[in-house]
KETORMAR-542215 format. One line per 2 residues: their letters; for each residue x, y negated, z negated of C-alpha. Coordinates in Angstrom, 2 decimals, decimal comma. Each point is the difference from the previous one (the first is absolute). Example, Ala and Ser with C-alpha at 12.3 -4.5 7.8 and 13.67 -1.06 7.14 Angstrom:
AS = 12,30:4,50:-7,80; 1,37:-3,44:0,66;
***
This chain:
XX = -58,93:135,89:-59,02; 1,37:3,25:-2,25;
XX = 0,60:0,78:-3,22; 3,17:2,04:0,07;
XX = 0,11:3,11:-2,28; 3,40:1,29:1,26;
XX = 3,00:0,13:-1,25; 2,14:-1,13:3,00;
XX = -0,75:-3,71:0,90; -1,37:-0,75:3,59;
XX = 1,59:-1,82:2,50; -0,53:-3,66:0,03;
XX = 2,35:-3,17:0,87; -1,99:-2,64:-2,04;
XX = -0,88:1,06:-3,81; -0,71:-1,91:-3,41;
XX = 0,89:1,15:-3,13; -2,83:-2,19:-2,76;
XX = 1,10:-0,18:-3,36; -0,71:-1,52:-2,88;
XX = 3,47:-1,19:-1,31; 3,16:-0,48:0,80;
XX = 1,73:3,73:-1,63; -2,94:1,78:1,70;
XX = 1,85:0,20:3,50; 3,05:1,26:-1,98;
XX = -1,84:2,65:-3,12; -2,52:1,34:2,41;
XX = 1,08:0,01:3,39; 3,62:0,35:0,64;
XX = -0,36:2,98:1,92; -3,07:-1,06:2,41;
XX = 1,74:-3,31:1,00; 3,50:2,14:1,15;
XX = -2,35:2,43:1,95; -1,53:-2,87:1,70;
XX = 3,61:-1,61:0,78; 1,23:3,51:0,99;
XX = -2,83:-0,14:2,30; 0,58:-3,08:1,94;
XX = -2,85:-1,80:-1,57; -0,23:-3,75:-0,97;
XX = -1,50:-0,48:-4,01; -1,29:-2,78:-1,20;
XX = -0,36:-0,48:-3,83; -3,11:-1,62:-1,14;
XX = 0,16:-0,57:-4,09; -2,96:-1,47:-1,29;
XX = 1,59:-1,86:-2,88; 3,19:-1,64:-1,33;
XX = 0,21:2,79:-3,05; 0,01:-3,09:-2,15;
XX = -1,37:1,89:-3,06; 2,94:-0,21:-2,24;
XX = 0,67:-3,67:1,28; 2,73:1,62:2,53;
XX = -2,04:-0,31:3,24; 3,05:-1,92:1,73;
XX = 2,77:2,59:-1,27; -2,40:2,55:1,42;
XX = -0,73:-1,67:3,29; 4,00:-0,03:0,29;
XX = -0,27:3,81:-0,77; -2,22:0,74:2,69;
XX = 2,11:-1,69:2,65; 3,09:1,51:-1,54;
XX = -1,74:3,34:0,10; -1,50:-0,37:3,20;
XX = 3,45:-1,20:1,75; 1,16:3,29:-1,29;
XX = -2,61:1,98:1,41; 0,44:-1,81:3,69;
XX = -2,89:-2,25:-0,29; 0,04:-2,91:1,69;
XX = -0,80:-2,89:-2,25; -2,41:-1,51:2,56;
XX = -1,65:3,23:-0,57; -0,41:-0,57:-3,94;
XX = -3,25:-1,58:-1,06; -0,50:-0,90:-3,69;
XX = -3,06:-1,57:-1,26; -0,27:-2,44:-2,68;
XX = -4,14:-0,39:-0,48; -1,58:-0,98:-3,31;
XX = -2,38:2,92:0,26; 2,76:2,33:0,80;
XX = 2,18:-0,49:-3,02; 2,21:3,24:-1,33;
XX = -1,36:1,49:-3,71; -1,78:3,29:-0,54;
XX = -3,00:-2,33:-1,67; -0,68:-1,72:3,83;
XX = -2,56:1,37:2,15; 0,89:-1,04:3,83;
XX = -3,45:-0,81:1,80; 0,23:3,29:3,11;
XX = -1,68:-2,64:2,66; 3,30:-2,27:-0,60;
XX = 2,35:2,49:-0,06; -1,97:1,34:3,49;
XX = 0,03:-3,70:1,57; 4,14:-0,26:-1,15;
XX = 0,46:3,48:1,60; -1,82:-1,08:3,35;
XX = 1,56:-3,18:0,66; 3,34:1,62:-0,35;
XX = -0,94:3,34:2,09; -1,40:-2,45:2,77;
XX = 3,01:-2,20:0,23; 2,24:2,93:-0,24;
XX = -1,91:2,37:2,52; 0,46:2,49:-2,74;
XX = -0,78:3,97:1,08; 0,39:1,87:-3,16;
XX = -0,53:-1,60:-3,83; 1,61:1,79:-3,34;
XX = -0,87:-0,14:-3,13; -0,70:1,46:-3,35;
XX = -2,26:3,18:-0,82; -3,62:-0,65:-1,82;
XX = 1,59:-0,37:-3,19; 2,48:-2,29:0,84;
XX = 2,86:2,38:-0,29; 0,68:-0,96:-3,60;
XX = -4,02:-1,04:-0,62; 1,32:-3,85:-0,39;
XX = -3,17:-1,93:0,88; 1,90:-2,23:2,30;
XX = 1,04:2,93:1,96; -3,97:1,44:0,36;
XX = -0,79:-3,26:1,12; 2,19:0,26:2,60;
XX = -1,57:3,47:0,59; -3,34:-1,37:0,01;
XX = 0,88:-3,17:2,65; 1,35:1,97:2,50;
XX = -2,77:2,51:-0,30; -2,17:-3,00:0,34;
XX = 1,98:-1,43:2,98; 0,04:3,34:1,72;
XX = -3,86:0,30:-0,23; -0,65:-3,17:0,85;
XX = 1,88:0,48:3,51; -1,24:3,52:0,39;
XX = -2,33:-0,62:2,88; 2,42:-2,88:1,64;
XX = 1,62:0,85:3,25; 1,99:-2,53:-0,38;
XX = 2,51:1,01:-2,29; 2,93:1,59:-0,02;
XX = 0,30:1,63:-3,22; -0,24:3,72:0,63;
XX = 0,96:1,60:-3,39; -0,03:-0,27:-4,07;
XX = 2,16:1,81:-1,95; -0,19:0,28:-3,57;
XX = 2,54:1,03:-2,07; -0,23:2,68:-2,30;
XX = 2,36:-0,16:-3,24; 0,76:3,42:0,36;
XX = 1,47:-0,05:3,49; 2,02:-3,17:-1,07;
XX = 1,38:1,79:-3,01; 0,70:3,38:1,76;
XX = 2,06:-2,37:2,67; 2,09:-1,60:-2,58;
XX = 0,47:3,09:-1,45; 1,31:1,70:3,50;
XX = 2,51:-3,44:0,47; 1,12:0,18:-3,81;
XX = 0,95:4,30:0,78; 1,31:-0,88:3,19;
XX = 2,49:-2,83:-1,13; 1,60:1,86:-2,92;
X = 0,54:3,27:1,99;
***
């Protein structure tokens, strides 16, 4: 297992993308999921709520598969969670050692290599999204010393690089 400071993405066929809602896979990382695809590699979605904070969680969950359909997701590879502990609002604290045990069960079943997802802060410091931070940091630690796993790197995502590539695809386009 790595933690990836690079800007280039390493190879991998199997990767998840964990998120906290469904938007997340669409505001934040746009431009990791079409290097991935460029790249040959399979992505999985795993989004650890319905989004249901405004009472819209099943518009939403149509969102994501809309978005993800776009993106060339397979919809067997979209995995939204609807758990009473894991419910969308910036007032709800997600418990790290179940956001670590959601993250596992899908990285086993999946034989994920590589896991995305936000920076420290969250990208946008929404508690949801740190939580997310903080379970896969707990996941990753807690398979550390395995030899068993697969999982081989853990990319955060910095705000900054996400901006600077939507800037670079907005200059490009009206050229």
């Amino acid at each position: 297992m790595a933690i990836v400071l690079q800007s280039r993405l390493p190879q991998s066929s199997r990767a998840m993308l964990v998120i906290a809602h469904p938007d997340d896979e669409t505001m934040f990382f746009t431009p990791t999921i079409q290097a991935l695809k460029t790249q040959g590699c399979s992505v999985v979605i795993l989004c650890l709520s319905t989004g249901n904070h405004s009472g819209l969680g099943s518009v939403r969950g149509k969102e994501l598969l809309a978005a993800c359909c776009i993106l060339g997701i397979e919809q067997g590879h979209i995995v939204m969670v609807d758990h009473p502990e894991l419910q969308d609002g910036p007032q709800c604290w997600w418990p790290s050692e179940l956001v670590a045990s959601i993250i596992s069960k899908e990285a086993e079943k999946r034989n994920i290599e590589m896991i995305i997802t936000f920076d420290v802060k969250g990208v946008s410091g929404h508690p949801n999204h740190v939580a997310v931070w903080r379970g896969t940091v707990a996941y990753l630690s807690g398979i550390s010393h395995s030899k068993q796993t697969r999982t081989r790197a853990l990319i955060f995502i910095n705000p900054g690089v996400y901006f600077a590539s939507i800037a670079a695809l907005l200059t490009s386009y009206y050229r």
